[in-house]
SEZA-786934 format. One record per residue (C-alpha): x, y, z; chain; residue number from 1; residue in three letters. Coordinates in steps of 0.5 Angstrom, whole numbers, plus 500, padded with zeros to 3 digits. Layout:
% residues N
<rec xx="X" yy="Y" zz="Z" unit="A" pos="NUM" code="ALA"/>
...
END
This chain:
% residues 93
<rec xx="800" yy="537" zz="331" unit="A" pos="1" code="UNK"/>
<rec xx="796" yy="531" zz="333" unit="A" pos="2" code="UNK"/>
<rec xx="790" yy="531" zz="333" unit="A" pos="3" code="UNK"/>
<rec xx="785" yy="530" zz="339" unit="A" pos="4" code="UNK"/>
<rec xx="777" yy="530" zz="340" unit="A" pos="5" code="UNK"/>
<rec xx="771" yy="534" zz="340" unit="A" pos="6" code="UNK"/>
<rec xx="772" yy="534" zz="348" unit="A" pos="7" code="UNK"/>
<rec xx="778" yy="539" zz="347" unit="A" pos="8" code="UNK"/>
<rec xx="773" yy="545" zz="344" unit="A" pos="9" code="UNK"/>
<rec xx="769" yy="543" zz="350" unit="A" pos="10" code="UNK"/>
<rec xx="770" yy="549" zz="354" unit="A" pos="11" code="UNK"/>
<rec xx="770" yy="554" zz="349" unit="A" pos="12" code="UNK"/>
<rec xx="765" yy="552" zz="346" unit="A" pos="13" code="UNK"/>
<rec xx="761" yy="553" zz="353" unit="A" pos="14" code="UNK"/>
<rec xx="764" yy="559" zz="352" unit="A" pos="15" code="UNK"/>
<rec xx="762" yy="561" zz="346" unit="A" pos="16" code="UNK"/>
<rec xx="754" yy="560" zz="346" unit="A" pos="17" code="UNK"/>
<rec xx="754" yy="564" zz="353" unit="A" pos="18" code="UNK"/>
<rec xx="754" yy="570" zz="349" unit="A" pos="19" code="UNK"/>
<rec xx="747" yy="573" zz="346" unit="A" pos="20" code="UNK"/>
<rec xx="748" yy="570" zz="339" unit="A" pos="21" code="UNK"/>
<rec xx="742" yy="575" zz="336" unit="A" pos="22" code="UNK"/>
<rec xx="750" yy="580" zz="335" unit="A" pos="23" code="UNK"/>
<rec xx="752" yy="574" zz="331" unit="A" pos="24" code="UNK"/>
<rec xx="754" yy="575" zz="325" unit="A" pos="25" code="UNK"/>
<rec xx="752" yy="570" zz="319" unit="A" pos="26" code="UNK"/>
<rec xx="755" yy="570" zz="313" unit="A" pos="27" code="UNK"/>
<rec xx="750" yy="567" zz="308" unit="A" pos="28" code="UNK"/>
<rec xx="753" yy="561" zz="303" unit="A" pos="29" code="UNK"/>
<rec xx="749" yy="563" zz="298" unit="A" pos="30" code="UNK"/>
<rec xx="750" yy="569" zz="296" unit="A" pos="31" code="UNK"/>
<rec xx="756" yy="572" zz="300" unit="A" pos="32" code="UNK"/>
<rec xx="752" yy="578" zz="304" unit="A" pos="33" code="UNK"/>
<rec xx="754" yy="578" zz="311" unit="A" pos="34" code="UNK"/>
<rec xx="748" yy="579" zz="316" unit="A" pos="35" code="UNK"/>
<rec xx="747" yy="580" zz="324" unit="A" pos="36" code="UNK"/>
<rec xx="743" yy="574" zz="326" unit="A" pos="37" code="UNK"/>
<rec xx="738" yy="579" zz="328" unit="A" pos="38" code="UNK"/>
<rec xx="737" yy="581" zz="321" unit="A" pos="39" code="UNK"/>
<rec xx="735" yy="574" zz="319" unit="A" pos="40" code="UNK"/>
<rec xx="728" yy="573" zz="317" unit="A" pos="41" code="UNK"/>
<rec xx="726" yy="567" zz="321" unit="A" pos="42" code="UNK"/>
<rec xx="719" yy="563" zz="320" unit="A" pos="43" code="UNK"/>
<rec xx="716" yy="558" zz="325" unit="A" pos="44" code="UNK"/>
<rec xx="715" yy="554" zz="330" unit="A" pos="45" code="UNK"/>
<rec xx="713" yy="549" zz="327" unit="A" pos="46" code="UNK"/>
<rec xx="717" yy="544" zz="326" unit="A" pos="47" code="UNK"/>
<rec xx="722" yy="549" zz="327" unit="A" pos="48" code="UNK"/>
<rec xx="725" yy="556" zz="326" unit="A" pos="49" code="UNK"/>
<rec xx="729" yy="557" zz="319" unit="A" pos="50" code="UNK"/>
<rec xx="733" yy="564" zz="318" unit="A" pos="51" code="UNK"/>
<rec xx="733" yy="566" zz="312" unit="A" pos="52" code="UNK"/>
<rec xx="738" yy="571" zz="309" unit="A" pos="53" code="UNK"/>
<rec xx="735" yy="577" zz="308" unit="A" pos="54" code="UNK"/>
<rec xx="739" yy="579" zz="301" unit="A" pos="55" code="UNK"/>
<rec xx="738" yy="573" zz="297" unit="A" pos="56" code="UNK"/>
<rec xx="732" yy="569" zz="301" unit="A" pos="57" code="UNK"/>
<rec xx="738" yy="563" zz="302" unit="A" pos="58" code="UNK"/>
<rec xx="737" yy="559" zz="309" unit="A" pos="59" code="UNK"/>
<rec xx="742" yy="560" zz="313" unit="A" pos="60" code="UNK"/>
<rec xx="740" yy="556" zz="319" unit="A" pos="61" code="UNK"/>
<rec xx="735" yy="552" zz="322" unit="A" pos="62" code="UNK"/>
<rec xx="733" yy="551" zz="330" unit="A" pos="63" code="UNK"/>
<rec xx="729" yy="546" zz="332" unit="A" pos="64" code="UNK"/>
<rec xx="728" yy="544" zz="339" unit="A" pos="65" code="UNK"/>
<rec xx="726" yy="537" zz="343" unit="A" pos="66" code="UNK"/>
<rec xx="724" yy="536" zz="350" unit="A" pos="67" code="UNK"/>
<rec xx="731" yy="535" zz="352" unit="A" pos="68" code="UNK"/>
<rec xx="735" yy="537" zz="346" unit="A" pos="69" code="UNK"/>
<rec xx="736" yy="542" zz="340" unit="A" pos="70" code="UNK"/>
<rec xx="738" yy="541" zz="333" unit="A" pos="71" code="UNK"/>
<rec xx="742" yy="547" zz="330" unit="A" pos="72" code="UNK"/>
<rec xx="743" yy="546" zz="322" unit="A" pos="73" code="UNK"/>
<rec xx="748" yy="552" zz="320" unit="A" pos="74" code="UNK"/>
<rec xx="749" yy="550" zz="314" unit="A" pos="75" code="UNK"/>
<rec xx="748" yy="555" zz="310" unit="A" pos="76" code="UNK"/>
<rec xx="753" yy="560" zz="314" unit="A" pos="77" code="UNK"/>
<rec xx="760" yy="559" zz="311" unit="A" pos="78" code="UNK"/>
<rec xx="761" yy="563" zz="318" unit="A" pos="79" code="UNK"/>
<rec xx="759" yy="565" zz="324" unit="A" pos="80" code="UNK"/>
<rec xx="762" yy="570" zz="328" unit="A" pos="81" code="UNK"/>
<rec xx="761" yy="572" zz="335" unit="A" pos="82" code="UNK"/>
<rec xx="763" yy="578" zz="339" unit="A" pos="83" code="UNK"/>
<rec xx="767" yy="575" zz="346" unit="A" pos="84" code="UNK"/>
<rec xx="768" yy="579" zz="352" unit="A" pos="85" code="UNK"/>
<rec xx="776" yy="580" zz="353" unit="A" pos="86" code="UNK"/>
<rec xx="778" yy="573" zz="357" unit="A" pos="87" code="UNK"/>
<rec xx="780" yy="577" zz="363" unit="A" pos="88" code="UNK"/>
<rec xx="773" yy="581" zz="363" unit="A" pos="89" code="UNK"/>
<rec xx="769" yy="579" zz="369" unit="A" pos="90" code="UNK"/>
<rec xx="762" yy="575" zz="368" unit="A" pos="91" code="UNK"/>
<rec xx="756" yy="578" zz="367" unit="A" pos="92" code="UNK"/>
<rec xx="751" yy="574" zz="371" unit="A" pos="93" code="UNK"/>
END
């Protein structure tokens, strides 16, 4: 297997953040609790949004959004599973 970069993802992760990521589901690094994205308790706006686990109070992630760029810090998800519409599936508008 060899290795390529990043541009290989670049379609499906299009694809990926297309989709309502509030049905997400984050399972905090803290303490092991999985959680729909909706559920996090979020505090804000400024300088930022941060989602906190509502289990353990853990941050689970943070926004933050510039003019012309958005950083998203998911580093208190050790995953982030996302429902996908089947590939066949027609696009919704």
């Amino acid at each position: 297997m060899t290795a390529v970069d990043g541009n290989a993802m670049a379609g499906d992760l299009r694809e990926l953040f297309a989709v309502d990521v509030t049905t997400a589901v984050a399972t905090c690094a803290g303490c092991g609790e999985p959680c729909v994205v909706a559920r996090l308790r979020v505090w804000g706006p400024a300088p930022g949004l941060v989602a906190r686990c509502p289990s353990c109070d853990g941050v689970v992630l943070r926004l933050v959004r510039g003019p012309e760029r958005a950083w998203l810090d998911l580093r208190g998800a050790v995953s982030l599973q996302v429902p996908m519409p089947p590939r066949d599936a027609p696009a919704t508008p």
